[in-house]
C-alpha positions in Angstrom: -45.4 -1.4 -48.4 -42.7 -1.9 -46.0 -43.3 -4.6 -43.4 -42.9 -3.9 -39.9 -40.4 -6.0 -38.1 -40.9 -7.1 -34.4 -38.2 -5.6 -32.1 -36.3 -8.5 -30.8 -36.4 -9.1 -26.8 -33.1 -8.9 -25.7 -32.8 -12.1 -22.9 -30.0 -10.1 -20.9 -31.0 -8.7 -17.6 -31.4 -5.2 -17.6 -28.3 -2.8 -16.1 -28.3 -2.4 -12.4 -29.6 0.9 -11.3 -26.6 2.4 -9.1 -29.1 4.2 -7.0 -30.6 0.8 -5.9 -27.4 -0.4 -5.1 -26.5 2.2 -3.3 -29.4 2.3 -1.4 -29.2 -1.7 -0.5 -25.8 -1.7 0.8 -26.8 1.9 3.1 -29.5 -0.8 4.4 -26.5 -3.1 5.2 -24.8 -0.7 7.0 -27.8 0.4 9.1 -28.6 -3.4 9.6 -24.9 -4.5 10.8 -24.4 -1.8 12.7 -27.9 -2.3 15.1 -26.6 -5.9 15.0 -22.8 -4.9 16.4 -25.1 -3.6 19.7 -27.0 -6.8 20.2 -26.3 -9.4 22.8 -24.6 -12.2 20.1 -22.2 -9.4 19.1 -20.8 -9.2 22.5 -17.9 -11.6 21.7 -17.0 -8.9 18.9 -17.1 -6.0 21.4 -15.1 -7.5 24.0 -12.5 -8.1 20.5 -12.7 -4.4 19.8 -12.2 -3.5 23.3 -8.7 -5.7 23.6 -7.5 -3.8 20.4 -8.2 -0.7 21.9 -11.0 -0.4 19.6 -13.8 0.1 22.1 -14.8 3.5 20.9 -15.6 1.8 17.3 -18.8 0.6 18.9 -20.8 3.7 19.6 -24.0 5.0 18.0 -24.3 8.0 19.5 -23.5 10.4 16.2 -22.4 10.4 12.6 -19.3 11.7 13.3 -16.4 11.2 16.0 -15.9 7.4 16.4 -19.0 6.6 15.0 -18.1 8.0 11.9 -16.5 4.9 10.5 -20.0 2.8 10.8 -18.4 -0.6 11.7 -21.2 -3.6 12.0 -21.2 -7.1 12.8 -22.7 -9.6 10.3 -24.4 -12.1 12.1 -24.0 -16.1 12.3 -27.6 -16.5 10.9 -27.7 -17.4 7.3 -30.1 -15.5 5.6 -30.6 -12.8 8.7 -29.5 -9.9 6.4 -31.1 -11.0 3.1 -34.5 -11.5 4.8 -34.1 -7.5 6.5 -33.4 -6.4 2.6 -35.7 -8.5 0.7 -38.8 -7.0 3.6 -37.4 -3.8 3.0 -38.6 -4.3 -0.8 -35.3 -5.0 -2.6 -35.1 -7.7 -4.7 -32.8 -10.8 -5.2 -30.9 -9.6 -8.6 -29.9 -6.2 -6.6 -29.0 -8.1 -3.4 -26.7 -10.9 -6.1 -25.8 -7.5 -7.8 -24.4 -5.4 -4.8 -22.5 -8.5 -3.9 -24.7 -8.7 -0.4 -25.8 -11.8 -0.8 -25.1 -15.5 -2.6 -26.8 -18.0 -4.7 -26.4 -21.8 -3.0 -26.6 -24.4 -5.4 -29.9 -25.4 -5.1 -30.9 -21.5 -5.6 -31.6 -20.8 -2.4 -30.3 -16.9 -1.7 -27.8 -16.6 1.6 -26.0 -13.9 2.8 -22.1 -13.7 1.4 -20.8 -12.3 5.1 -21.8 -14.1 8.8 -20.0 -13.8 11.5 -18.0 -10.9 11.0 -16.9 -7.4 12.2 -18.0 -5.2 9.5 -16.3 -2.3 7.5 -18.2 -0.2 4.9 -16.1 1.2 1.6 -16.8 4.1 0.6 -16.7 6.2 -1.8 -14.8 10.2 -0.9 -18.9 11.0 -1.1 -19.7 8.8 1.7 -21.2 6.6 -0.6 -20.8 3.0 0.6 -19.5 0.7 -2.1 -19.1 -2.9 -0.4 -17.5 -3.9 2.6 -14.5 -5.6 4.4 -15.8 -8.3 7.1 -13.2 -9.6 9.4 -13.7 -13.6 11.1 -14.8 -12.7 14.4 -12.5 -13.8 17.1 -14.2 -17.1 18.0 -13.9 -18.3 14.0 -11.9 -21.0 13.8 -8.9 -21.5 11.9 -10.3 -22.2 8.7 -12.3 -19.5 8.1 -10.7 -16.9 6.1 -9.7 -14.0 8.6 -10.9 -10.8 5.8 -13.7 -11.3 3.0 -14.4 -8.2 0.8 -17.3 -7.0 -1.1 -16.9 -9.3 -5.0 -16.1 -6.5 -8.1 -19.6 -5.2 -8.4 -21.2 -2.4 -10.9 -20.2 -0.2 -7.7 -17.1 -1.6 -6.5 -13.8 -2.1 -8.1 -11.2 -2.4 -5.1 -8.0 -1.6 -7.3 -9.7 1.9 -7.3 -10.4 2.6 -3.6 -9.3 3.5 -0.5 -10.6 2.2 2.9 -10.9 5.3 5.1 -10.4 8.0 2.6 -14.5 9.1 3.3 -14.2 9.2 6.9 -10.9 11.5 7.1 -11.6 14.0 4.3 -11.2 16.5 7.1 -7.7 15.8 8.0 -7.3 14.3 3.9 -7.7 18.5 3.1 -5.7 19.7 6.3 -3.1 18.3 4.2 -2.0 15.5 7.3 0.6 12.7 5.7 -0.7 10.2 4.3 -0.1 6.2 5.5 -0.4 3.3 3.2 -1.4 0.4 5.6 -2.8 -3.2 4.6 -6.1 -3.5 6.5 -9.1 -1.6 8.1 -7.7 -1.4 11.7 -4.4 -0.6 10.7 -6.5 2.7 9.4 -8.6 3.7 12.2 -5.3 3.0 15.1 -3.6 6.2 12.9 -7.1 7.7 13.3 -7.2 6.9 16.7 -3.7 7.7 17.7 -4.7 11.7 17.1 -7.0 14.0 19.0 -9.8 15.4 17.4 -8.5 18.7 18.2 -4.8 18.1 16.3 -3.7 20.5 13.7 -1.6 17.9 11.9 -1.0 14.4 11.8 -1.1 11.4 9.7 -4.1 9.5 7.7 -4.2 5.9 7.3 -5.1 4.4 4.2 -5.7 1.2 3.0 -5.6 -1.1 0.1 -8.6 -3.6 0.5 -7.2 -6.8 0.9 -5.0 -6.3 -2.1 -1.7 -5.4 -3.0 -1.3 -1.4 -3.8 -2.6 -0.7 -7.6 -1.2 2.3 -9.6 -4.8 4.2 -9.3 -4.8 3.7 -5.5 -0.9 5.0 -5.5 -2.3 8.0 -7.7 -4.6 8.4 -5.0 -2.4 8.8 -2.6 0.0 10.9 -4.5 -2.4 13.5 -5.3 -3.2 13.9 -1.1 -1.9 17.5 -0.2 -0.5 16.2 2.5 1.4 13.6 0.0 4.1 16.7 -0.7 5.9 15.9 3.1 6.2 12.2 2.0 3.9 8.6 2.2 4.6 6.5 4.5 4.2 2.7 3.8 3.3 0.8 7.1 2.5 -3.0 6.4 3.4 -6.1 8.7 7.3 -6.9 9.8 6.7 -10.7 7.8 7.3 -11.8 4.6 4.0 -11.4 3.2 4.5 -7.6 3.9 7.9 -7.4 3.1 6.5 -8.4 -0.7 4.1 -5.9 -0.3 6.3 -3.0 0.9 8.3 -3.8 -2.1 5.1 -3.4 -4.5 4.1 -0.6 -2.9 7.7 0.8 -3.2 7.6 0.5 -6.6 4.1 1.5 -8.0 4.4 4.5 -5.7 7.5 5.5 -7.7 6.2 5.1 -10.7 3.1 7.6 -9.9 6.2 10.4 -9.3 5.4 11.1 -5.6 5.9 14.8 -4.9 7.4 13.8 -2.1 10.3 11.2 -0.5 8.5 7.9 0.5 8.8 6.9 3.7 8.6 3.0 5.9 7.0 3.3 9.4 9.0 2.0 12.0 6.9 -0.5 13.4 9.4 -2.6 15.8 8.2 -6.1 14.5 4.3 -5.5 14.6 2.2 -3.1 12.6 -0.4 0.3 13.4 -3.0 -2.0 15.1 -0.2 -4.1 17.7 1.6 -0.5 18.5 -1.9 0.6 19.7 -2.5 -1.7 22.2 1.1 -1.4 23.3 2.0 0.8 26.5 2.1 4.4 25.6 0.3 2.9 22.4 -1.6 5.9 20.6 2.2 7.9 20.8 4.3 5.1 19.4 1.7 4.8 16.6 2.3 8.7 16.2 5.9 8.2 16.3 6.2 5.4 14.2 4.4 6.7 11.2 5.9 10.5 11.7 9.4 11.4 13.3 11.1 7.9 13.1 9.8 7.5 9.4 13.0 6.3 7.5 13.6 5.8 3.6 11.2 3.2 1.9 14.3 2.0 -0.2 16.3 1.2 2.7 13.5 -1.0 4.1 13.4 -2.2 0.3 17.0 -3.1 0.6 16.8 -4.8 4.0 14.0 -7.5 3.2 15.7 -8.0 0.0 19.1 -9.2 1.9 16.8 -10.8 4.6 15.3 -12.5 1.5 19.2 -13.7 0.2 20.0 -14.9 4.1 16.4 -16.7 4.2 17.4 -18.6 1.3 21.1 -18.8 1.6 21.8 -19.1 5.0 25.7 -19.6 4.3 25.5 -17.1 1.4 28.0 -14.1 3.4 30.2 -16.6 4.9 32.4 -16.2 1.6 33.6 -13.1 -0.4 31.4 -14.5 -3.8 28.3 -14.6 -1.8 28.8 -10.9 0.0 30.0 -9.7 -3.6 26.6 -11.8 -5.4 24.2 -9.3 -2.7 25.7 -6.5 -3.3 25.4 -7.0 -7.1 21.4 -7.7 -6.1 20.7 -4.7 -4.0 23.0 -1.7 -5.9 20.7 -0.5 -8.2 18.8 0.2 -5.4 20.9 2.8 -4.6 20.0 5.0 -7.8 16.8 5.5 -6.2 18.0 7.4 -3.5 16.7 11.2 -3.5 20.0 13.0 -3.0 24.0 12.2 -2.5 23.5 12.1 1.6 20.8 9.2 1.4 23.0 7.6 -1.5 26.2 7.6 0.8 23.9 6.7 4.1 22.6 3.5 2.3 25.8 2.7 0.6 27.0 2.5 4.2 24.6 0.2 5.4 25.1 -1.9 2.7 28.7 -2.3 4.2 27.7 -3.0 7.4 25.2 -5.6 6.4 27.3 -7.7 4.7 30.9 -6.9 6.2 32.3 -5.4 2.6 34.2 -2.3 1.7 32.3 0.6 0.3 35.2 -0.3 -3.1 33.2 -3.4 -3.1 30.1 -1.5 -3.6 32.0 1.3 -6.2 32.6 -1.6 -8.2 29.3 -2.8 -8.3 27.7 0.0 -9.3 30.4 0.5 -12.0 28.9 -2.6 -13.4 25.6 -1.5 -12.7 26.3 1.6 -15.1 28.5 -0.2 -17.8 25.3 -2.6 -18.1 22.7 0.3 -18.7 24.7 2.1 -21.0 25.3 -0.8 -23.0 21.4 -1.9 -22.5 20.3 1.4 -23.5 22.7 1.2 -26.8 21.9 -1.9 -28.0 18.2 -0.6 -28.3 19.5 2.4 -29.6 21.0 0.4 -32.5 17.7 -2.2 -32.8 15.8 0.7 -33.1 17.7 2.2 -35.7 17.5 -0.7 -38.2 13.4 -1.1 -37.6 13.6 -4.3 -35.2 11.7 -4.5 -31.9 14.5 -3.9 -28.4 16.0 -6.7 -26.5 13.3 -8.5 -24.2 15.7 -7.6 -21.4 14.3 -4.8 -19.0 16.8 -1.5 -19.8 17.9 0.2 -16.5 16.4 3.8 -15.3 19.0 6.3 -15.8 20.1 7.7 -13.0 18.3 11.0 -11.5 19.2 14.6 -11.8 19.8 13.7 -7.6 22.3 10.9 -8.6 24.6 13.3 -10.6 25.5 14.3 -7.5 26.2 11.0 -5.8 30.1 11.1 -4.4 32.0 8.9 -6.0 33.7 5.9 -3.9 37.3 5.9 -3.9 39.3 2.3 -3.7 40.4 3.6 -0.7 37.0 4.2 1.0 37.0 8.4 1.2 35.0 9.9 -1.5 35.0 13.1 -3.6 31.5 14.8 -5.6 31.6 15.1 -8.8 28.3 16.9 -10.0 27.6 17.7 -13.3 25.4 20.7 -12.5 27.7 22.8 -11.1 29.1 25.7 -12.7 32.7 24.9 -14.5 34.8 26.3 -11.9 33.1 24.6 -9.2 33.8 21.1 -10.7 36.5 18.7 -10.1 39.4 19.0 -12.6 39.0 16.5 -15.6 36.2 14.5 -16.4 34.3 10.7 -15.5 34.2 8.2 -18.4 31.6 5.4 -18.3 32.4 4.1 -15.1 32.8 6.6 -13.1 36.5 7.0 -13.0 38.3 10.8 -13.5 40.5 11.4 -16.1 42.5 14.3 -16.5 41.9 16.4 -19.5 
């Protein structure tokens, strides 16, 4: 006769029921936002007032301003655990949905306390976590943003902040804006009327540099097809993230050109408050839009003069940046934007656009022979060179005009039909050769 064993008693806690968690951090939401209309929020009114932010404060409805359900957390330590725990939640779901803290003598706290409040959500409406900004009277050492930890509910590479509250204008097919924080998001919103037929979204990346399934987010916006618009702070924290954001967004094969914001030194949020401020935001993201690679190009040499001060007082320095920005220029979308940034490569650092023909000369003699020698390593079984192998240049490129010594230029294109082609033919470098 078979013996019966026990069934061990597993000492791991049971899986958190997404339902609860849901339903805790909707509590939250309710709770901060009551709290944003009491009199120890008034400090964070008066904050959202100055940014032109006043609006963000009403209660009135679900929808218009209200919409985005900004709260304030209060100073109090345990002001939002006690409302939670009363309302019969318990401490593992509060630790769990990343509302609340264990202390080290166990004692349960709440993770945000004096902050302006922005619920994540999910494009159901759902709220995932949240983003809580230092309100203005926090002093210096406070940490301005604190998100929501990685939770059974929350991964942040994965979201969007304010892809919920504009699913309206999201399927209108209005341009989408990749900025860095919360209010960067809702100025965009703000700088439309309700009643617009077209516009442009704000988006952002919650408190973390753009990830490849947020830029696939983006990319698959209908609106994404008249181009994304990266909009981050004029410093160099955001000229590292532009560059990020350039590059994961080309990766995810945009379906169309990606744009920089013109921002004149501040970002979405400073333009608002600025005279005429919801119409420069307008402008900014929409008709003065320029190509992200020539804002890519820029910080780059602004990079080279930060740490080289001297570096284009000679010809080897001038000839050493263009050498570091070139292969830049094989990301441009067609021969125009190619011979437009070629130009302002020139005029940046006082060279001659030969200067720059040569360079990319080099440019292509080094991925040809980068792409050979892996040829050949493939061939005989070993692994490529460590060495990262150029792109190829894009279908656009073949029609880039090819820089004379002298500074004019010709197109060679090797799409066009044989009688439309320039007599003879380009070897490796670019030069013609009669045939």
């Amino acid at each position: 006769m078979a013996i019966a064993h026990p069934t061990p008693i597993s000492d791991q806690p049971a899986p958190p029921d997404p339902r609860r968690l849901h339903a805790a951090n909707r509590a939250a939401v309710a709770f901060y936002r009551e709290q944003l209309g009491g009199e120890h929020a008034r400090g964070v009114r008066d904050y959202l007032r100055n940014r032109g932010l006043a609006t963000l404060a009403r209660h009135d409805s679900d929808d218009g301003p209200a919409q985005w359900l900004v709260g304030y957390a209060p100073r109090a330590w345990t002001a939002l655990t006690h409302q939670l725990r009363a309302e019969g939640f318990t401490d593992q779901e509060l630790l769990t949905a990343g509302l609340s803290v264990r202390t080290r003598n166990q004692r349960l706290i709440d993770r945000f306390r004096d902050r302006l409040m922005f619920p994540i959500r999910d494009p159901a409406g759902r709220p995932l976590g949240f983003i809580g900004r230092a309100a203005p009277a926090a002093g210096p050492a406070v940490p301005k943003y604190l998100n929501t930890p990685e939770t059974a509910l929350y991964r942040k590479g994965t979201v969007l902040f304010g892809v919920a509250e504009q699913q309206d204008r999201i399927q209108a097919g209005w341009r989408p804006v990749v900025v860095e924080g919360p209010i960067d998001a809702i100025a965009i919103w703000l700088s439309h009327p309700s009643n617009s037929r077209s516009g442009a979204i704000g988006v952002a990346s919650c408190g973390t540099t753009l990830t490849h399934a947020q830029a696939s987010i983006v990319c698959n916006m209908p609106g994404a097809g008249s181009g994304i618009v990266v909009a981050y702070d004029d410093d160099p924290a955001g000229h590292t993230a532009i560059e990020r954001a350039w590059s994961v967004l080309r990766d995810a094969i945009p379906p169309g050109p990606l744009l920089a914001a013109e921002l004149d030194g501040g970002d979405p949020a400073d333009l608002l408050r600025s005279d005429g401020g919801r119409a420069a935001v307008r402008n900014a993201v929409q008709d003065q839009a320029y190509p992200l690679v020539q804002a890519v190009i820029d910080h780059r040499l602004t990079k080279l003069t930060t740490r080289h001060p001297r570096l284009f007082e000679d010809v080897a320095g001038r000839c050493a940046a263009v050498r570091a920005v070139v292969p830049l220029l094989f990301e441009a979308v067609n021969a125009a934007q190619a011979t437009e940034l070629a130009t302002r490569v020139t005029e940046r650092l006082g060279v001659g656009l030969d200067t720059v023909a040569i360079a990319m000369a080099e440019h292509v003699d080094r991925s040809v022979h980068d792409a050979g020698t892996a040829l050949e390593q493939a061939a005989l079984g070993r692994p490529p060179p460590t060495h990262p192998i150029h792109r190829s240049p894009s279908a656009a490129i073949l029609a880039f005009p090819t820089l004379r010594m002298d500074g004019t230029t010709h197109r060679t294109d090797a799409r066009a039909p044989a009688d439309q082609r320039p007599v003879g033919r380009r070897d490796s470098i670019g030069r013609t050769r009669n045939s």
